[in-house]
C-alpha positions as CSV (number, residue, x, y, z in Angstrom):
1,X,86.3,92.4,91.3
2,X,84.3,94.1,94.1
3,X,86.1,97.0,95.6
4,X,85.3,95.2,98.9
5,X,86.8,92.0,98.1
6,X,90.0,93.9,96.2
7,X,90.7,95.8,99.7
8,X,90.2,93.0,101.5
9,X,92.7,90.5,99.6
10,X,95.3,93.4,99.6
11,X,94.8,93.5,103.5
12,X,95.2,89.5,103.4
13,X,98.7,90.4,101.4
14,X,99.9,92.6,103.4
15,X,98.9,90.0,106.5
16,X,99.9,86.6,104.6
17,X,96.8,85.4,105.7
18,X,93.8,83.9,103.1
19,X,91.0,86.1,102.4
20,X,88.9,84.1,103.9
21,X,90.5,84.3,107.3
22,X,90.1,88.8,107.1
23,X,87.2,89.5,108.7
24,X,85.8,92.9,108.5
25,X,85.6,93.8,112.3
26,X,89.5,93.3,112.3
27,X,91.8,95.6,112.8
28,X,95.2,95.9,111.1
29,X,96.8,95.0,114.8
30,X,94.7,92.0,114.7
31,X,95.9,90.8,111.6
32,X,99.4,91.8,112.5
33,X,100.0,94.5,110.0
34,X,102.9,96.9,111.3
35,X,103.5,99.9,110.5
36,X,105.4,99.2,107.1
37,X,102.4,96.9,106.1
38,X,100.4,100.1,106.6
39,X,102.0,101.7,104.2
40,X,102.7,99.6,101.8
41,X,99.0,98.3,102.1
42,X,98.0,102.0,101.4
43,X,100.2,101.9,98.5
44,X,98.7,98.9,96.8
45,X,95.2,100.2,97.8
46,X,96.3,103.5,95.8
47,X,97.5,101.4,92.6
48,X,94.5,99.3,92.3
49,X,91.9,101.8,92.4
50,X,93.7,104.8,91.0
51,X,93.2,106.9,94.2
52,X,95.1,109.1,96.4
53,X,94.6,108.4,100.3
54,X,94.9,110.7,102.3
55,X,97.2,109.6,105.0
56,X,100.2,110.6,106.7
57,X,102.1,107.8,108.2
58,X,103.9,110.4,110.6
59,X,100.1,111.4,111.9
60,X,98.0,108.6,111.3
61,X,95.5,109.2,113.9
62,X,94.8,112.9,112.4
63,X,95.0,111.5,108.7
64,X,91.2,111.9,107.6
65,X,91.1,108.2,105.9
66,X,89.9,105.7,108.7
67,X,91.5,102.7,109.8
68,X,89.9,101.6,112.5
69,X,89.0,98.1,110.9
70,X,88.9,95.8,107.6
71,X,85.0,97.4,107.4
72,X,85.9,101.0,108.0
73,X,89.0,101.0,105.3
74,X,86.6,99.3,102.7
75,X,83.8,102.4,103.4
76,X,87.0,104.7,103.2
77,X,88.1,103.1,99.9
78,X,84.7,103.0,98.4
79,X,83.9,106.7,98.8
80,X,87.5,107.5,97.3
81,X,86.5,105.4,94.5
82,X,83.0,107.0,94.4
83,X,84.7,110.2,94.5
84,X,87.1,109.7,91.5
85,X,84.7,108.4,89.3
């Protein structure tokens, strides 16, 4: 599986949505992820891919992993992946 569609159906988790309703100029408000489904959508990110994010939950906006959208947190993932490999 893609790393795109991977991120993508863990967002759709975290959402209870189906994949095919996460589009990637979403945001997580959009698709109704709180805070909690932040995290514990970073967590599952981090377990599928092996990766650390960097985020802090308590700082979000000064964590240097980009959540802006579905796109921008599949670019993030991808160059952690990139990174690790």
């Amino acid at each position: 599986m893609k790393v795109r569609d991977k991120v993508i159906a863990i967002i759709a988790e975290q959402a209870v949505l189906d994949v095919a309703e996460v589009k990637p100029e979403m945001t997580l408000e959009d698709l109704g992820i709180d805070s909690l489904g932040l995290v514990e959508s970073i967590f599952a990110i981090e377990e599928a891919f092996d990766i650390s994010v960097p985020f802090n939950a308590n700082e979000p906006e000064k964590s240097g992993f980009d959540m802006s959208s579905v796109e921008a947190i599949i670019r993030a993932v991808e160059d952690l992946v990139a990174q690790a490999a």
